[in-house]
C-alpha positions in Angstrom: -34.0 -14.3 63.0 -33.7 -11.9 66.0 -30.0 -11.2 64.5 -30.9 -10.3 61.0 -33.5 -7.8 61.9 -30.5 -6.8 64.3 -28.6 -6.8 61.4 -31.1 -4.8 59.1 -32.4 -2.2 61.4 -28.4 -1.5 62.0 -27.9 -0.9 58.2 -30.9 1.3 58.0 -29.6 3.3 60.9 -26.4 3.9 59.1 -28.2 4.8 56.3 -30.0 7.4 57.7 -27.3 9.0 59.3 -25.5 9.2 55.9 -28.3 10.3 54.0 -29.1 13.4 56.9 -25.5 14.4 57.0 -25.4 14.9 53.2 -28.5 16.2 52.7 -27.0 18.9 55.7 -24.3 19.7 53.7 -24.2 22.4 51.6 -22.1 24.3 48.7 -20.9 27.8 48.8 -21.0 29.7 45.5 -19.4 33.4 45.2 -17.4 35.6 42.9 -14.1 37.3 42.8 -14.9 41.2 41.2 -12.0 43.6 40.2 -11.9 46.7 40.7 -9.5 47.9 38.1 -10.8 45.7 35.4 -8.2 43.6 34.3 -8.5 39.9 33.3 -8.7 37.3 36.5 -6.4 36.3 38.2 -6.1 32.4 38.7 -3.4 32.6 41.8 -6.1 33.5 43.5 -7.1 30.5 46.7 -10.4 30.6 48.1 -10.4 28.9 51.6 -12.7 27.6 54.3 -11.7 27.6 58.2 -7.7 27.9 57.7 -8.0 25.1 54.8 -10.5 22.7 56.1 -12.1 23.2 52.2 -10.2 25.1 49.6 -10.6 25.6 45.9 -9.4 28.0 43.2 -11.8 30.1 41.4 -12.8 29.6 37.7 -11.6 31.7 34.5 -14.9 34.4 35.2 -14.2 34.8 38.8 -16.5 32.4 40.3 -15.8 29.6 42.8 -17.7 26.6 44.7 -17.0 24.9 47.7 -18.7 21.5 48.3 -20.3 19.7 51.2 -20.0 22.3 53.6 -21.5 21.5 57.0 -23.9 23.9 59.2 -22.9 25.9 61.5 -20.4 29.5 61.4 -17.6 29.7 59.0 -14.5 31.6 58.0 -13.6 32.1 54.4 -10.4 33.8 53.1 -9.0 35.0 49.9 -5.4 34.4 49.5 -3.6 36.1 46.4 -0.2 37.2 45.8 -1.6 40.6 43.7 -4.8 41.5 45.5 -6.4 42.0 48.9 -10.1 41.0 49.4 -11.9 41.3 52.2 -12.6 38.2 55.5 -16.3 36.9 55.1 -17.8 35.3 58.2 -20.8 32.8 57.0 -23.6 31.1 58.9 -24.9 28.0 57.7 -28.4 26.7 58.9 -29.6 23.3 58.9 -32.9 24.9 56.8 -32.3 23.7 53.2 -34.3 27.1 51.9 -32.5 29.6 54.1 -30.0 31.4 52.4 -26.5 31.6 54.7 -25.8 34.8 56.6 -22.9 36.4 55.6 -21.0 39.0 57.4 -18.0 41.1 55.3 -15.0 42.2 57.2 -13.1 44.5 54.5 -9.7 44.1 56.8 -8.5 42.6 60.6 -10.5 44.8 62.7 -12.6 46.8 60.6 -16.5 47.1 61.1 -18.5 44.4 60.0 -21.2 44.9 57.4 -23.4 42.5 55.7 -23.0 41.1 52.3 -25.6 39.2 50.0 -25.3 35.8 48.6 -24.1 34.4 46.3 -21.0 36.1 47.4 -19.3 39.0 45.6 -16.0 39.8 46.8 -14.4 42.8 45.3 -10.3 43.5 45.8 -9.7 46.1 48.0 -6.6 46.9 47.7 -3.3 45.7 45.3 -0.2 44.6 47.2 3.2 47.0 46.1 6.5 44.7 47.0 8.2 47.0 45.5 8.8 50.9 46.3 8.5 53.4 43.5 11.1 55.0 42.5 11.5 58.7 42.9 11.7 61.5 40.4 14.1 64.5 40.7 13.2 66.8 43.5 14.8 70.1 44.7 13.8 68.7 48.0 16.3 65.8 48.1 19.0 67.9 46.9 18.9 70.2 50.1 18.7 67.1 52.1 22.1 66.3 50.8 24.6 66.6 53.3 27.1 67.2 50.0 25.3 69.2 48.9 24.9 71.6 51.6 29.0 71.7 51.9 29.2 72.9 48.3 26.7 75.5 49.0 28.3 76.8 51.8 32.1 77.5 50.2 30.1 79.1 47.5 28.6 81.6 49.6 32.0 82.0 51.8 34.2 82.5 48.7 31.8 85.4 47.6 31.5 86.9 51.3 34.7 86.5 52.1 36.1 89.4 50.0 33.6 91.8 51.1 34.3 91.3 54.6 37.7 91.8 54.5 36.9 95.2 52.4 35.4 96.1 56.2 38.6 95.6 58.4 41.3 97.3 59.4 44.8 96.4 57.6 46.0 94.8 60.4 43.1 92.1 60.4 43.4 91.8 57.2 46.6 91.2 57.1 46.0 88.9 59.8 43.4 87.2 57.8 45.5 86.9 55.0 48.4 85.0 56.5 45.5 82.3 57.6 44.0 82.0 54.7 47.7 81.3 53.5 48.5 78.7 56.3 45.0 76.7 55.8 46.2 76.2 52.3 49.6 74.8 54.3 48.8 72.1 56.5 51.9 71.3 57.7 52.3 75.2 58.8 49.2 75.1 60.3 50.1 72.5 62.5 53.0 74.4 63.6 51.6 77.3 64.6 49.7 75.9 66.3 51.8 73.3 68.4 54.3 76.5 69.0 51.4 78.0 70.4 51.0 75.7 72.8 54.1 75.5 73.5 55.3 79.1 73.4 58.0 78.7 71.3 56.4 81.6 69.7 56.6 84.2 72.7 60.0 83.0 73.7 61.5 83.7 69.6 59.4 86.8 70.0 61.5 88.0 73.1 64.6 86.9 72.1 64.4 89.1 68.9 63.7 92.1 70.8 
């Protein structure tokens, strides 16, 4: 006799504790809002304290996670197009009190509070890709190519009218360098003579 009613009051403990612990738990309901208008989108993962409770949101936007217990939680948002914003809640143990909700729009931004049933809006859309650039004067003069052809432009017109300045000794001068640039192989040597002085000596010889 003393066992059963052992027995019995055990079972009606148990049953208490399971009937308290789900009447404690609770279900989150929220939205996903876009900003630009276009149709939702489903890649979209709604998640609860690093994946304790996830769930994907419905055709309209709108999601539900079940039996969530009292006390302070983190939900995310992960999607591979948009960015929404970190949303700290507080559950209480009061059935009729509505959870606290705190909205970070991004890691270390101000907190601000948000209603409930949550609405989270996309902040921002993720670019994987760079845009490509249109034709600009700009990246021309950046061009190291560029700038070479710019400059034997300008030298081939200035060229002329500084030599119409010097004497006809420098310009004859000039003239017989221009003439052994276009001659590598004279350019050279000159110039190893005149490190030689091969030049001086032939110089001396022929006077």
């Amino acid at each position: 006799m003393i066992l059963s009613s052992k027995v019995s009051f055990t079972r009606i403990l148990l049953l208490w504790c399971l009937s308290s612990a789900v009447v404690a738990a609770k279900t989150l309901e929220g939205r996903l809002q876009f900003t630009d208008g276009l149709a939702f989108n489903l890649t979209s993962r709604i998640v609860l304290n690093h994946g304790e409770i996830a769930t994907y949101s419905r055709a309209d936007g709108s999601f539900a996670l079940y039996n969530v217990p009292p006390g302070i939680h983190q939900l995310d948002v992960f999607s591979s197009v948009y960015h929404f914003p970190q949303i700290k809640i507080q559950l209480l143990e009061d059935e009729s009190a509505d959870p606290k909700c705190l909205e970070y729009l991004y890691p270390g931004a101000k907190k601000q509070f948000a209603k409930y049933p949550l609405v989270l809006t996309a902040v921002a859309k993720y670019e994987y890709f760079e845009p490509r650039r249109g034709f600009s004067i700009f990246s021309l003069l950046k061009n190291p190519m560029f700038l070479m052809m710019g400059v034997s432009v300008i030298l081939m017109f200035w060229m002329p009218k500084m030599m119409e300045g010097l004497d006809p000794e420098e310009r004859e001068q000039m003239k017989k360098q221009m003439e052994l640039q276009k001659d590598p192989s004279k350019m050279l040597g000159q110039l190893f003579s005149g490190m030689t002085g091969t030049e001086e000596i032939q110089s001396k010889k022929k006077k």
